[in-house]
Every structure is written in structure tokens, then in C-alpha cells.
C-alpha positions as CSV (number, residue, x, y, z in Angstrom):
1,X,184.2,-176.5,-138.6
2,X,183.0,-179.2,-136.3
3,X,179.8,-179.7,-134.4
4,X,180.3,-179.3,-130.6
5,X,182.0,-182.0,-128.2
6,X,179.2,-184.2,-126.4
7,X,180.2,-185.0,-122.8
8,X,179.2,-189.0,-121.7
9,X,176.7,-188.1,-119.5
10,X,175.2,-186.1,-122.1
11,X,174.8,-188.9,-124.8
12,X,173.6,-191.3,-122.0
13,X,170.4,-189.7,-121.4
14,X,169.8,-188.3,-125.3
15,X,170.3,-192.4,-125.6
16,X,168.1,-193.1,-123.6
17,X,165.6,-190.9,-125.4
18,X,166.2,-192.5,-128.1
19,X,165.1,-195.7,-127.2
20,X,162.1,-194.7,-125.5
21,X,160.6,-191.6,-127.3
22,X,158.8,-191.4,-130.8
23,X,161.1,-189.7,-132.9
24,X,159.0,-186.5,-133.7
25,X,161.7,-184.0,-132.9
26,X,165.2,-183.9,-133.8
27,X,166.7,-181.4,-130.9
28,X,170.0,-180.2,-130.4
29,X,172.6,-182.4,-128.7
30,X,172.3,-180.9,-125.2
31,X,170.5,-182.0,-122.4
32,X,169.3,-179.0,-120.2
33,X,168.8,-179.4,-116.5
34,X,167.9,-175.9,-115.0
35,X,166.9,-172.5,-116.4
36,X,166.9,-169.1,-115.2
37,X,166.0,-165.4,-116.9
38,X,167.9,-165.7,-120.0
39,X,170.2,-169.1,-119.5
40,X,169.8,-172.2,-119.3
41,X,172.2,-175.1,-117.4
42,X,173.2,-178.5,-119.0
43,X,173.7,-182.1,-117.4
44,X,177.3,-181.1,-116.9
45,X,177.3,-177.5,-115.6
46,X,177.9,-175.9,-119.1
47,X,175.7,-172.3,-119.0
48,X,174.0,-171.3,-122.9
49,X,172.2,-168.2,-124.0
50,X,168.9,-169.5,-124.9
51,X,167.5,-167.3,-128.0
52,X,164.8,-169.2,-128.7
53,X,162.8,-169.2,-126.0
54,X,160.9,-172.4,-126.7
55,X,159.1,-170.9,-129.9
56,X,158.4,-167.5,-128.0
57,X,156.8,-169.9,-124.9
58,X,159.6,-168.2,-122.8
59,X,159.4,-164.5,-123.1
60,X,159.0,-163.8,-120.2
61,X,162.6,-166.2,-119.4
62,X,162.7,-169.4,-117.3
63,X,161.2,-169.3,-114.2
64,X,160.3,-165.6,-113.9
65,X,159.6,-165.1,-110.2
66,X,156.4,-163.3,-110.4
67,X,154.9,-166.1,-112.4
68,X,156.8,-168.8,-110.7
69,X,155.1,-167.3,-107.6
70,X,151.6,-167.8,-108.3
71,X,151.8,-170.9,-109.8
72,X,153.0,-172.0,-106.3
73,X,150.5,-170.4,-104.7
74,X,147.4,-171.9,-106.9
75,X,149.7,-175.5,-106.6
76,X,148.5,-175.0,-102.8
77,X,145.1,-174.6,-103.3
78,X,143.5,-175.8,-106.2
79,X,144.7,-177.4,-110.1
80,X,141.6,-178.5,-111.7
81,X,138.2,-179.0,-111.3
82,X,137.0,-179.4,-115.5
83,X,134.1,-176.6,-116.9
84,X,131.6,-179.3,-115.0
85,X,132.1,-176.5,-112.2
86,X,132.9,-172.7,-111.9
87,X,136.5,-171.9,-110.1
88,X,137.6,-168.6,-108.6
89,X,140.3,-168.0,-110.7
90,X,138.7,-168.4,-114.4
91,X,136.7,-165.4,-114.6
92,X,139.6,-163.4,-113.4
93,X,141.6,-164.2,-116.3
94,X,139.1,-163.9,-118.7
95,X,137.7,-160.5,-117.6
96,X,142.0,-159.7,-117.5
97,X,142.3,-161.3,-120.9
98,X,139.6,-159.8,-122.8
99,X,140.5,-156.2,-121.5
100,X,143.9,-156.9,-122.8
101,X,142.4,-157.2,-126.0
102,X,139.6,-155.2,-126.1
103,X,137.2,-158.1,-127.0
104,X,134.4,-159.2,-125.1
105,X,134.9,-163.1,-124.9
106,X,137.5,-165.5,-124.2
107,X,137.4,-169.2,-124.8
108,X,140.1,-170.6,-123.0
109,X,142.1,-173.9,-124.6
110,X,145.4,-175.6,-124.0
111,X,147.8,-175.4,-126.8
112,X,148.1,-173.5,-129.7
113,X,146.9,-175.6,-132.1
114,X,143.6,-176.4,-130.1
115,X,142.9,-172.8,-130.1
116,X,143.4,-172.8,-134.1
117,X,140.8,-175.4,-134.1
118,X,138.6,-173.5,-131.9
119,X,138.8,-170.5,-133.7
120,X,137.9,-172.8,-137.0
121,X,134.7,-173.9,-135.4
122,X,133.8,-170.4,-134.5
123,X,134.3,-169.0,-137.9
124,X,132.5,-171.8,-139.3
125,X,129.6,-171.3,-137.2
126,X,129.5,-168.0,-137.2
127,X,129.2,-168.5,-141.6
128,X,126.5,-170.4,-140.7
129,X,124.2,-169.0,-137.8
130,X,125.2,-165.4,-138.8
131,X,126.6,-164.6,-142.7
132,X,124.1,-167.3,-143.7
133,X,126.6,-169.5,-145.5
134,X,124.7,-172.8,-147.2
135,X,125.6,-175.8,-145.0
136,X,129.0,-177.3,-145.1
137,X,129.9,-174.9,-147.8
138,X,132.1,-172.5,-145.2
139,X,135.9,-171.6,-146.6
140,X,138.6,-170.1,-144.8
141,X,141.2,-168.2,-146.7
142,X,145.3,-169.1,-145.3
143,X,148.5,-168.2,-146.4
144,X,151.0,-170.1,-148.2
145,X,153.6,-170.8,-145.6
146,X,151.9,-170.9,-143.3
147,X,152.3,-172.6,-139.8
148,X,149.2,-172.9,-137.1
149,X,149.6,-176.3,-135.5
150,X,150.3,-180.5,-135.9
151,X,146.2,-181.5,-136.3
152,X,145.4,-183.3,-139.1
153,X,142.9,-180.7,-139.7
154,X,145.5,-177.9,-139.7
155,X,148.6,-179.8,-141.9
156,X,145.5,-180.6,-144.5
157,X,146.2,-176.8,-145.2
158,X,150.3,-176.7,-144.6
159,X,152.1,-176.5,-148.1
160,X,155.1,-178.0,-146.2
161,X,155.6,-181.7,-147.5
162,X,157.1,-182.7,-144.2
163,X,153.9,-181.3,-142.1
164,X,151.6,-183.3,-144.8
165,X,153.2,-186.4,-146.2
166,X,151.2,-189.5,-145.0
167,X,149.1,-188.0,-142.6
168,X,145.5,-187.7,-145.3
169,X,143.1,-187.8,-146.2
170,X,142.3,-183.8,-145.5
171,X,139.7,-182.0,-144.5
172,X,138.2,-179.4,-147.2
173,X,137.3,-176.3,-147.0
174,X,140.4,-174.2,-147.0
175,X,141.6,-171.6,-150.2
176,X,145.4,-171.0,-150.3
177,X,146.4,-167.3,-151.6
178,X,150.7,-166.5,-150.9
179,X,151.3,-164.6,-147.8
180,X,151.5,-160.9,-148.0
181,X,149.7,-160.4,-151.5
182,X,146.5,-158.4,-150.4
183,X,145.2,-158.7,-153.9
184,X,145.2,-162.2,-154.1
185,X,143.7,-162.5,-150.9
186,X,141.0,-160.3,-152.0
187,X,140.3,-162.2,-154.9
188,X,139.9,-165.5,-152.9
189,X,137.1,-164.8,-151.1
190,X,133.6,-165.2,-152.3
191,X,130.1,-165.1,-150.8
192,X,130.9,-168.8,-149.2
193,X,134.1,-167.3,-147.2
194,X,133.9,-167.2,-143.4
195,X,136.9,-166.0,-142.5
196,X,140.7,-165.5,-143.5
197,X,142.7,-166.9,-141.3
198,X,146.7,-165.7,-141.1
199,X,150.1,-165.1,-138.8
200,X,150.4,-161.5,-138.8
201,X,154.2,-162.5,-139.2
202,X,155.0,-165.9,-140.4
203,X,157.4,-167.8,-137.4
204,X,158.1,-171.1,-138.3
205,X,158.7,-169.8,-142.1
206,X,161.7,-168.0,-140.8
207,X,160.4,-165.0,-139.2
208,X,158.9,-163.6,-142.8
209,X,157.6,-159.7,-142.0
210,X,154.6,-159.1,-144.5
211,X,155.4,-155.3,-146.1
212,X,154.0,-152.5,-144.4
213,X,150.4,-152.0,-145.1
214,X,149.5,-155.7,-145.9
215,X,147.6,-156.1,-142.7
216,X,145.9,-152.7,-143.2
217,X,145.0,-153.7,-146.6
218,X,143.8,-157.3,-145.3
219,X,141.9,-155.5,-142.5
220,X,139.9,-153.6,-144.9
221,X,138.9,-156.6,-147.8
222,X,137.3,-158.4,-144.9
223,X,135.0,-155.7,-143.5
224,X,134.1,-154.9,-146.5
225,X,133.1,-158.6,-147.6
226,X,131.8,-159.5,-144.4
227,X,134.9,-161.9,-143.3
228,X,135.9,-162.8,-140.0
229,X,140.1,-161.9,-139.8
230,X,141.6,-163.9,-137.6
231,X,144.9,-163.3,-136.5
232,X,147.2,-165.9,-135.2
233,X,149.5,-164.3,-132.7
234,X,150.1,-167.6,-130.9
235,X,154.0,-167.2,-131.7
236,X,154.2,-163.1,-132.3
237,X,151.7,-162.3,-129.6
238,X,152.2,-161.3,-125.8
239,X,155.0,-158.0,-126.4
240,X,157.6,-160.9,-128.5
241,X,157.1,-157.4,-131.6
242,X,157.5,-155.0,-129.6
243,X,153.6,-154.3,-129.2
244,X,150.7,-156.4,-127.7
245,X,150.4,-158.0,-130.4
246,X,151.8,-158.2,-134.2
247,X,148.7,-156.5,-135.7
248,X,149.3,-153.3,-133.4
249,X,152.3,-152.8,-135.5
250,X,150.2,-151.6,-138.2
251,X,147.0,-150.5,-135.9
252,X,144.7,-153.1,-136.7
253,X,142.7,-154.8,-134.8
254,X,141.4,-158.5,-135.9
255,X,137.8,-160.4,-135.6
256,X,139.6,-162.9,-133.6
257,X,142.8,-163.4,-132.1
258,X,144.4,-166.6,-131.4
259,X,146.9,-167.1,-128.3
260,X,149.1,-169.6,-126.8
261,X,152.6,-170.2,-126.0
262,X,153.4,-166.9,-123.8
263,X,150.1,-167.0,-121.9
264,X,151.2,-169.7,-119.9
265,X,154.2,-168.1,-118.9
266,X,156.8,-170.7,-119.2
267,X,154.7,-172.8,-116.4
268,X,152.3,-174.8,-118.5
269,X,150.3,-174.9,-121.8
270,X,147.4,-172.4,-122.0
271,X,145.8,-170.8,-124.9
272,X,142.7,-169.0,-126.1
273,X,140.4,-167.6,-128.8
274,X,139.4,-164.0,-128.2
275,X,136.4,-162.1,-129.9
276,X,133.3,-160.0,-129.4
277,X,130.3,-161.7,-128.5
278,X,128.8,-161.5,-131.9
279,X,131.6,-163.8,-133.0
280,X,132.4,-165.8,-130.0
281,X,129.0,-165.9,-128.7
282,X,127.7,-168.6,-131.7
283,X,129.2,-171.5,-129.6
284,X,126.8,-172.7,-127.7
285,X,127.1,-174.7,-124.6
286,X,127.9,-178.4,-125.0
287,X,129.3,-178.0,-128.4
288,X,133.0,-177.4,-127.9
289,X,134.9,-177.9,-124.6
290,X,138.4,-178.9,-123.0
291,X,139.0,-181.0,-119.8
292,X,141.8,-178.8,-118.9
293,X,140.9,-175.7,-120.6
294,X,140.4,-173.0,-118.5
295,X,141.5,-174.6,-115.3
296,X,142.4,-172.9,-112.3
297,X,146.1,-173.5,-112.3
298,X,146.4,-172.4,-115.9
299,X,143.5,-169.1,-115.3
300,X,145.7,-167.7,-112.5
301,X,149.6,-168.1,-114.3
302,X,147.4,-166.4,-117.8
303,X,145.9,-164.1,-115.1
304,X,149.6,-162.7,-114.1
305,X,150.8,-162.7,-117.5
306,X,148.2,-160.6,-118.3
307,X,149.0,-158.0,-115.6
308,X,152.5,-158.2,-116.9
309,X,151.6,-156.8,-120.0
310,X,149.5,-154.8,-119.2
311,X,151.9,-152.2,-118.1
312,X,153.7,-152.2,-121.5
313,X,157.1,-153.0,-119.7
314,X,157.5,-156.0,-121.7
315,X,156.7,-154.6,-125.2
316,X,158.8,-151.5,-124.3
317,X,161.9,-153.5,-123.8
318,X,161.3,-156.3,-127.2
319,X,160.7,-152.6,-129.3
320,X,164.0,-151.3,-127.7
321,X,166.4,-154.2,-127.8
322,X,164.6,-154.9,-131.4
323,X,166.1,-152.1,-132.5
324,X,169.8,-153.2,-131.0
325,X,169.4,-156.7,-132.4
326,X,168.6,-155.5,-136.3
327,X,171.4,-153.2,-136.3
328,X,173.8,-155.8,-135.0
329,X,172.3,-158.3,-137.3
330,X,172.6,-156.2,-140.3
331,X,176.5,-155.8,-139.8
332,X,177.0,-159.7,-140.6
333,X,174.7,-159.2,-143.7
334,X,177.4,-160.1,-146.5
335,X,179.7,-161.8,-143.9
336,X,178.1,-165.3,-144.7
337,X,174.7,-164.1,-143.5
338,X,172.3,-163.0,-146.8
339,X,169.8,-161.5,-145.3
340,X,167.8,-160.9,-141.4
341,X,164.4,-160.4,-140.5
342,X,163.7,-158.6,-137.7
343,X,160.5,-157.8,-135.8
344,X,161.2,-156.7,-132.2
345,X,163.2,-159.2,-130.7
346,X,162.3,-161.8,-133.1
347,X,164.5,-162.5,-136.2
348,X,165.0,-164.9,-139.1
349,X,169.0,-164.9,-140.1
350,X,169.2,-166.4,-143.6
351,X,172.7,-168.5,-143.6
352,X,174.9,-168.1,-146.8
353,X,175.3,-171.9,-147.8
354,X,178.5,-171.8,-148.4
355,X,179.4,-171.3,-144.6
356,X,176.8,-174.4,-144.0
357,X,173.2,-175.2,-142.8
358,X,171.2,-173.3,-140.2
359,X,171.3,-176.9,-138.7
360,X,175.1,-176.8,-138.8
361,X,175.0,-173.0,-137.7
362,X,172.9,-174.0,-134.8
363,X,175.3,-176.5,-133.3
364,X,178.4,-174.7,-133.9
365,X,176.4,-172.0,-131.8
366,X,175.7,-174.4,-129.1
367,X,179.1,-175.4,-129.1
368,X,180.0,-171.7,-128.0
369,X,177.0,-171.7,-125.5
370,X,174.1,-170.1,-127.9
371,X,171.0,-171.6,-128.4
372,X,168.9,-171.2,-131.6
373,X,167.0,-173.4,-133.7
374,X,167.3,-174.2,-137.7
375,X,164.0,-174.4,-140.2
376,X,163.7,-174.2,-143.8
377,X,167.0,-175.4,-144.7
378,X,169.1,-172.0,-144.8
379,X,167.7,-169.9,-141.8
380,X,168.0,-169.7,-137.8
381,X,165.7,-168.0,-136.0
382,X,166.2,-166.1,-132.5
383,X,163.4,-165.5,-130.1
384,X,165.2,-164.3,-127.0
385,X,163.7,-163.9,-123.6
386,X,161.6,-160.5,-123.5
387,X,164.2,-160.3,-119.8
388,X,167.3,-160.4,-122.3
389,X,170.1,-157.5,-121.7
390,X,171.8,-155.4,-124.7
391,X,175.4,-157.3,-123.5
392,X,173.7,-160.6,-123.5
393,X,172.5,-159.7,-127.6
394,X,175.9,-158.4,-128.1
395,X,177.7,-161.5,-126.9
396,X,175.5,-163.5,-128.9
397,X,176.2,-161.5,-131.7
398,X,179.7,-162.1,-131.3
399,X,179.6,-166.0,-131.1
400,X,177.5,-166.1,-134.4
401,X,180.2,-163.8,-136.2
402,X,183.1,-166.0,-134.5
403,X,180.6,-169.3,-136.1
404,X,180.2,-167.7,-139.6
405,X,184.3,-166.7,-139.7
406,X,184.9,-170.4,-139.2
């Protein structure tokens, strides 16, 4: 099989690219102009599918009208104004935000990965003004695989030699312990631990669903030891599992939870670190902050998310169409697919190598107007659009069989 036919337009502006950009990516050879609900548009008409949905950024689709509305709206009045001043829209989305979660605080960031940093000072902190960890002797437990961000701080405790390579010297104070063993975990921590610090489902890993009870179990050690848990839902947060969050699946509810990606709708980058005030409350003015964190623009489009969910549509539809996907999944296990993951509609597709990469997979897929995205060699991962319809899955379904036929 052969990867899809690039149109001249097409490899005129990925050229261009090229010559200008810092190679940090390497995306798919498409070029996409316009997006709508579930599809997307290239330079030269051609309509795809789009089941990833920017890393679960999208899941509410492109452009959903009810966010793309008050975006337009706040675009009228008022973008930014820094935390030198209040602005009528922050406190909205906070009080919104934290009732979403049942916390009492949110600290409001940009991108994911600032909120993982955030939520690292906190628990750090918090060791030391609270648990009454010695100074600069604060650990935070992770997870082998895991994936939180690009900092330097954050790839200093990636075991992924691509995230890593070059980039040291690292920051200490992290204890690694494989994802999904409670006992290990357990055994990590020590009267120096502040807080363990996990993806309730591992994303970038391939979609990799922890067995039931794990978070339960994980919920548990760190009451009892006096631990924050702090859940990164940045990716399987905001209704993408079928629930609220990831943790709900097993009814537990985190120290912290870390956001991103979804809260901003689509429309921009917007994060935040939620917690009760005995958590959140040890920053103290002037010690963290964000020039753009927080601002009015990105308070009112987190503000309408938030109402969005709050009425369990969203989550209702990901737990349904979940359902649809792993069943249609699971028919191509054996037919050059090995095995699927599948958490509401999110799901990790391991690829039979000898019917080729997920890379290769991927662009035979775009060839026939689906878009996924390859990682770890073997697997493709599908996040669609929380908007998606059963007949859009089943099509998609269809091309992938058609792919692994060749």
C-alpha cells in the first residue's frame, strides 16, 4: 500500500513550513484550511473525519457555535488586562469551574503543561508549610509512561528517550513506580512524599486503561500517608471518558486536578489547577503567576465550557458512542489489529506489524479522509469530537478495515 497522493498546492505550503519552522513536529501531509463539528477541510477542498481532535483540545468539534459565540462576544469587549487588575469574567469561571469539581479553588494557567508545573509548586509547598517536609527534600511519586508536558522540569521525569535526550541536566525530586501497580506505588512513598502525581488513563502512551480498582487503591495509600493525589486529566478530562473526569469512572475524587486542552474549547489555550483551599491556598500572592492566565477572553470560553458540561450531555454521548466504538473496534482485533483500548470515546488501536506502522496506518487513513495520529511505534490513537455521530464512527470504522485489508 502507498501513502496518499499530495496535491501541488499542498506541498507548497508544507514547503514552506519547512523552511521556516523549527522542526518539532512531524504532522501528517495535509494542510487543513477550515473545520466544522466533526470535519475538517484541506487547501484543495478534500473533506477528512478528524478522530483526533487535537489531543482531545477539540471535543467539543471545530468551531462549536455556542463557544464560537462568546468568544465573539468577549473579542468585542475586552481580551486581557494581566492579574495586575480584576476583570468581570474571571471570577465567573472560577466559581463555574470549582463547582464543576467540587473544590474550592482554581488557579487558572494557559497550557497543560504550565498547569503540571503549577500543580508541582503547590504540592511542593504544601510538603513544606503543611506536611512539614525538611526543606528541598519534597518527592513526587509518577508513573512510568508517563506524559504531562515538554518543560524541562517535566521530560526530567519522562522515561521516553525522545522527550529527554539532550535536554539535562534534570531537576530531582521525582520517584518512578510503573503505571497501574498500586503496590509499588505504595511502597514509593515515604515520610518525605508530597504528592503522587498520575494520568488517571495514560494518552500519549497509547490510551493505556489502568485495571479496575487501581485508582481506588491509589486513592486510599495517599490518605492514609498523608499524600496529595493529583490527577492529570488534562487529556481524559472534560466528558472525553464518558464522565467528568477519568477518576469518576472509579468514584474517586483527587487532592488536585489538573486541566487543559478542552477548557478552552477549541478557541485558545486555557488550563487550571483545582483544589480545596487547604491545598491551593499555600500559594501566596506574588509567588506564582501568568500574564495571560486567567484572562478575560480565556475566563469567559472556560466559563461556557463549563456550563456545557455541566448538564452531562457531553459525557452522556462519549459513554454512549464509547460503547459503539469498542464493539466495532473489537471486530478488527485479529484482522491486523492486536489489540484496542477503549475508554469512552477515546481508544489506543495496536497495529499488527506486519500490515505496517501506526505512522503508515495513519497516512493510508488520511488518504481515505480519516485523521488519526501514530505514537509508540505500533499504535494509533482516536479521540473523536464528543459532536461525532454513530455513522460517522461506523464509516471510519470501515476505512480502517479497508486500510488494514490492504
Amino acid at each position: 500500500m502507498t501513502t496518499p497522493h499530495i496535491d501541488t498546492a499542498t506541498i507548497g505550503i508544507i514547503s514552506a513550513e519547512e523552511g521556516h519552522l523549527a522542526q518539532n513536529y512531524r504532522p501528517l501531509p495535509v494542510v487543513i484550511a477550515r473545520g466544522e463539528g466533526s470535519w475538517v477541510t484541506d487547501v484543495e477542498g478534500k473533506r477528512y473525519l478528524d478522530l483526533l481532535s487535537a489531543y482531545s483540545a477539540l471535543n467539543f468539534g471545530h468551531r462549536h457555535p455556542a463557544i464560537v459565540s462568546v468568544a465573539q462576544e468577549q473579542l468585542g469587549r475586552l481580551t486581557l488586562t494581566s492579574r495586575a487588575y480584576h476583570n468581570d469574567q474571571l471570577g465567573l469561571f472560577a466559581d463555574a469551574l470549582a463547582a464543576l469539581c467540587g473544590k474550592d479553588l482554581v488557579l487558572p494557567m494557559n497550557t497543560g503543561a504550565e498547569a503540571v508545573e503549577t500543580a508541582i509548586k503547590t504540592a511542593r509547598a504544601w510538603a513544606y508549610r503543611v506536611k512539614g517536609v525538611p526543606a528541598d527534600a519534597a518527592t513526587i511519586v509518577v508513573a512510568d509512561g508517563n506524559f504531562h508536558g515538554r518543560t524541562t522540569t517535566i521530560v526530567g521525569f519522562s522515561d521516553d528517550p525522545a522527550a529527554r535526550e539532550d535536554f539535562g541536566p534534570f531537576a530531582p525530586g521525582f520517584v518512578h513506580v510503573p503505571f497501574g501497580d498500586a503496590d509499588a506505588l505504595a511502597a514509593a512513598i515515604d515520610e518525605n512524599t508530597a504528592a503522587v502525581l498520575i494520568e488517571p488513563i495514560q494518552g500519549e502512551a497509547g490510551v493505556v486503561v489502568p485495571a479496575e480498582g487501581y485508582l481506588r487503591r491509589v486513592r486510599e495509600v495517599t490518605a492514609a500517608r498523608n499524600v496529595l493525589f493529583i490527577a492529570d486529566e488534562i487529556q481524559s478530562g472534560l466528558g472525553r471518558t464518558g464522565h467528568t473526569f477519568a477518576c469518576d469512572r472509579e468514584g474517586v475524587v483527587p487532592d488536585v486536578y489538573v486541566l487543559g486542552k478542552a477548557l478552552g474549547g477549541g478557541i485558545l489555550p486555557v488550563s487550571a489547577v483545582v483544589a480545596d483551599r487547604d491545598v491551593l491556598g499555600v500559594i501566596r500572592a506574588g509567588e506564582h503567576g501568568s500574564t495571560f492566565g486567567g484572562n478575560p477572553l480565556a475566563a469567559a470560553v472556560g466559563h461556557r465550557v463549563v456550563e456545557m458540561l455541566s448538564t452531562g450531555e457531553f459525557q452522556e454521548r462519549a459513554r454512549a458512542l464509547g460503547v459503539h466504538l469498542e464493539q466495532r473496534l473489537g471486530e478488527l482485533v485479529g484482522h491486523g489489529v492486536t489489540a484496542v483500548r477503549v475508554a469512552g470515546l477515546w481508544a489506543g488501536v495496536d497495529i499488527d506489524p506486519a500490515v505496517g506502522t501506526g505512522r503508515e496506518v495513519a497516512e493510508r487513513l488520511l488518504g481515505r479522509g480519516v485523521l488519526v495520529k501514530d505514537t509508540h511505534g505500533q499504535t494509533i490513537r482516536m479521540a473523536p469530537p464528543l459532536v461525532v455521530r454513530a455513522t460517522e464512527l461506523d464509516w471510519a470504522i470501515e476505512q480502517l478495515r479497508v486500510v488494514l485489508a490492504g
